[in-house]
N, C-alpha and C positions, 0 to 999 in steps of 0.2 A: 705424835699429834695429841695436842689437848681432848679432856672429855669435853663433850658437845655440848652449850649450853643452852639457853633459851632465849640469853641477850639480844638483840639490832647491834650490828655495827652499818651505818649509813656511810656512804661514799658520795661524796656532795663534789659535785662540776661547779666552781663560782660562777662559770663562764656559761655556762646554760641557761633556756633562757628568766627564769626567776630564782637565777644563786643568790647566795650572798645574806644578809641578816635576818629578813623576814622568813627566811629557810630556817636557820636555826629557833627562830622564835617557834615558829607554827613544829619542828618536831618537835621541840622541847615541851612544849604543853600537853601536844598531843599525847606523848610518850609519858608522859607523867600523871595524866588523867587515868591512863592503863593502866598505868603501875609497873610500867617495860622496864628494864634496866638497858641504858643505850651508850653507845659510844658515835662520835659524829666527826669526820675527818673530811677534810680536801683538798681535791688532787691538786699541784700545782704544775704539772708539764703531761704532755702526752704519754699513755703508756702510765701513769701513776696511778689511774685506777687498778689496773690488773696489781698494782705491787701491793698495793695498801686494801685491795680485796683476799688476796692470797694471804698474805700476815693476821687477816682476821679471822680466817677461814680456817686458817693453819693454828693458832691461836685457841681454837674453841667455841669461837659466836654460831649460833644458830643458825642465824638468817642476817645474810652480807645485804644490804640493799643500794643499788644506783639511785641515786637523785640527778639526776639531769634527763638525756635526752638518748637517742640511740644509740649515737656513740658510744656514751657513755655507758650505757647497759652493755657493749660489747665487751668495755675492760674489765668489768668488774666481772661478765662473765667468765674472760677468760682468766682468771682469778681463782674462780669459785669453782669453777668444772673438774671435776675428780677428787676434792678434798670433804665431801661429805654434807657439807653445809647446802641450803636453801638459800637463791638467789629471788632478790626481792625488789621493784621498783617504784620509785616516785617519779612520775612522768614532769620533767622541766622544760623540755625541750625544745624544739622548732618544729618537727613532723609529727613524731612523738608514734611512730607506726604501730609498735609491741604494743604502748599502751590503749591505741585504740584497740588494737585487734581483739584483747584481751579484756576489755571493758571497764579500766582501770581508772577513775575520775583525772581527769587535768586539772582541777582543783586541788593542793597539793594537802591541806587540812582532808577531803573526803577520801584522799588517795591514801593516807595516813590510817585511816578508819578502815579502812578495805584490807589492805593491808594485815591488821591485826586482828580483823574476821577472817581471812581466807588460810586455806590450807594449802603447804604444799603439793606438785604432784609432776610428774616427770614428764617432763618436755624434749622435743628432737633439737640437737644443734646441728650446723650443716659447716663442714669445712669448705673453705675455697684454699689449695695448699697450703700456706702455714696461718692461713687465718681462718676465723670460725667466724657464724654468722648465727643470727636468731631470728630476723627477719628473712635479709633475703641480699643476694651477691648479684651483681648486676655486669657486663660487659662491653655497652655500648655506650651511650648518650648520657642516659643515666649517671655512668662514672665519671664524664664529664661536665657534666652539671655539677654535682658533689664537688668536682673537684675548684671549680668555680666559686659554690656557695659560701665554700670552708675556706678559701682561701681569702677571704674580702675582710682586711683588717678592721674590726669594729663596725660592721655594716648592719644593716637593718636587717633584724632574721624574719620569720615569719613564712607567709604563704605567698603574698604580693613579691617580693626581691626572687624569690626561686621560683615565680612564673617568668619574671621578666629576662632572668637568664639563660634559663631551661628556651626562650624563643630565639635569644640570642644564642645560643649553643647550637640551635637547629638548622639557622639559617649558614652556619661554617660548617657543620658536620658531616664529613665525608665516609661513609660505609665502611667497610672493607671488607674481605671475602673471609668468613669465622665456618668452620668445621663443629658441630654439635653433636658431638658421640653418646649414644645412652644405650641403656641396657637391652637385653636380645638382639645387639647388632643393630638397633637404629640409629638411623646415622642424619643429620640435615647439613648439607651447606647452604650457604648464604651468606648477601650481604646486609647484614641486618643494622636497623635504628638500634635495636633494644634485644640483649637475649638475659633475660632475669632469672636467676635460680630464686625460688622461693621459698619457705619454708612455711610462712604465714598470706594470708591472702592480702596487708597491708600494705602499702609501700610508701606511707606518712602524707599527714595533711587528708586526713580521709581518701586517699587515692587506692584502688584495690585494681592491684595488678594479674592477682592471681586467684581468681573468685571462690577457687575449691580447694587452694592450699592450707592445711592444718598444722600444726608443728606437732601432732600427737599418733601421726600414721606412719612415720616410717617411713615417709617417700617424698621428695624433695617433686615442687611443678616448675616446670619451664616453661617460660614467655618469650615467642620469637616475633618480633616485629621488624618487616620490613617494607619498602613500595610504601611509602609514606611520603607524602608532600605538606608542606607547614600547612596549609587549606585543610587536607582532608589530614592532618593532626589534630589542629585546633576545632575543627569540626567533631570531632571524637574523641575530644577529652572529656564531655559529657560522661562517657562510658566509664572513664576511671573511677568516676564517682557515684558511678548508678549500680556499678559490680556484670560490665555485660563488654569489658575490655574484650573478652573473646569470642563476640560477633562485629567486631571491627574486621572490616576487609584489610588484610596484610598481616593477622593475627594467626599464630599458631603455639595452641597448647600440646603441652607433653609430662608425662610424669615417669619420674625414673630416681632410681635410688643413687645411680652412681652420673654423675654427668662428665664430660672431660670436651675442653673447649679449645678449641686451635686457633689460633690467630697467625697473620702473616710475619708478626712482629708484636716483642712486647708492648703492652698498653695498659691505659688505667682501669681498675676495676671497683666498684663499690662495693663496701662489706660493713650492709647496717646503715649506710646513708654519709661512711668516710670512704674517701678517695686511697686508692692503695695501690703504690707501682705492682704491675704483675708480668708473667713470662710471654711466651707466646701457647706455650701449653701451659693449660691450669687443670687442676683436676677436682673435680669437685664431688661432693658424697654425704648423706646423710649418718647421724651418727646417732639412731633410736633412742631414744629416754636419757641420754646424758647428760642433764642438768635435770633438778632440783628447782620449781620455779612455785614462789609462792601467788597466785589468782585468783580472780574469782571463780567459783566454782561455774556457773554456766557460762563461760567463754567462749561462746561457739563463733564462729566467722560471722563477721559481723558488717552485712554493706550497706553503703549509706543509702539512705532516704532519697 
């Protein structure tokens, strides 16, 4: 492996939601105002973040940085995780969850500035079997939203399209009987809306799923939502946004390092806010300080207003 240098190598999504030439314009100034010496690449297919994060990471750059959106910050993570480098982001995206949690501007010039003020410092990633998460891995409705949202060719992104599906998703979606195993032998069955491993308390679009999850403690929170009617959903999506999801009747928190999820049959899972075919056992687990993430320095959980 190369000696470690001090460089940016940016990993830019076209496809997120403000890619494309005013992205290059605003790091190129900004980066030069600093006096950074930068490299600036993008991905063209799925999975091309993680190859063109790893080559830069392997290569020697300092600080690999996502430019897009969660997604996106998951490949470049898994990229960057074990090879030494600092993982860094410019929030583009549509939920943008990390970068709220974290209190990273959505302006992409002051995100730019934060950025080259903050220091690195070691953050939790969380596996769901061969994939890793930095937000949060989802098994219910959730994945099926995701898998909706992402899948709409050239649709309008935003907050408005993934309310209107997310109701549309509610009104088809059928439970099924999921087993939630965690650590000293607790154990939940149920037929749950929502069981969310989290890692951060965000779950994008200002929605906070998880009101006491930290990615800096070492323990992954669980969100079990079930006994949910579209009435009393939409009556308590208030909560998502006020950080009090868990005095919702049908809401059960939990926290545990290792989790392991049974289903009756394989189904979709989110991880980061993409949709991802999974088993019917998933195993899921926290994996202490394993990334490198450069932040603001007071990034404490942060719920809305």
């Amino acid at each position: 492996m190369a000696a470690r240098t001090d460089d940016l190598s940016f990993i830019i999504n076209p496809n997120s939601g403000t890619g494309g030439k005013p992205v290059k314009d605003i790091l190129s100034r900004e980066m030069d105002r600093a006096g950074r010496r930068f490299e600036m690449f993008h991905t063209e297919y799925g999975g091309h973040g993680e190859v063109l994060a790893r080559e830069a990471a392997v290569g020697g750059c300092g600080t690999v940085v996502a430019v897009g959106g969660d997604g996106t910050l998951n490949e470049v993570a898994r990229g960057v995780v074990g090879t030494g480098a600092a993982l860094g982001l410019l929030p583009c995206g549509s939920g943008n969850a990390f970068a709220r949690y974290a209190g990273i501007p959505l302006k992409l010039d002051q995100a730019c500035r934060v950025l080259l003020d903050s220091k690195p410092r070691p953050l939790d990633v969380g596996s769901a079997g061969d994939e890793i998460f930095l937000s949060s891995a989802g098994f219910g409705i959730d994945a099926e939203v995701c898998r909706r949202f992402n899948a709409r060719d050239g649709g309008r992104r935003g907050t408005l399209p993934y309310v209107v599906i997310s109701i549309d998703a509610f009104r088809s979606y059928r439970p099924e009987r999921v087993i939630v195993e965690m650590d000293a032998g607790r154990s939940v069955v149920c037929n749950p809306y929502i069981v969310t491993v989290a890692n951060i308390s965000q779950y994008g679009n200002g929605a906070v799923i998880a009101p006491e999850a930290r990615p800096d403690d070492g323990i992954l929170d669980v969100c079990v939502i079930e006994d949910v009617t579209l009435w009393r959903g939409l009556w308590n999506t208030r909560r998502l946004f006020n950080g009090t999801i868990d005095q919702m009747p049908g809401v059960r928190m939990f926290r545990s390092k290792r989790v392991k999820i049974r289903r009756e049959r394989p189904g979709w899972l989110q991880v980061d806010g993409e949709a991802r075919a999974g088993e019917e056992v998933v195993e899921v687990e926290v994996v202490p300080g394993a990334i490198s993430m450069v932040m603001p320095e007071r990034s404490g959980d942060k719920k809305a207003d």
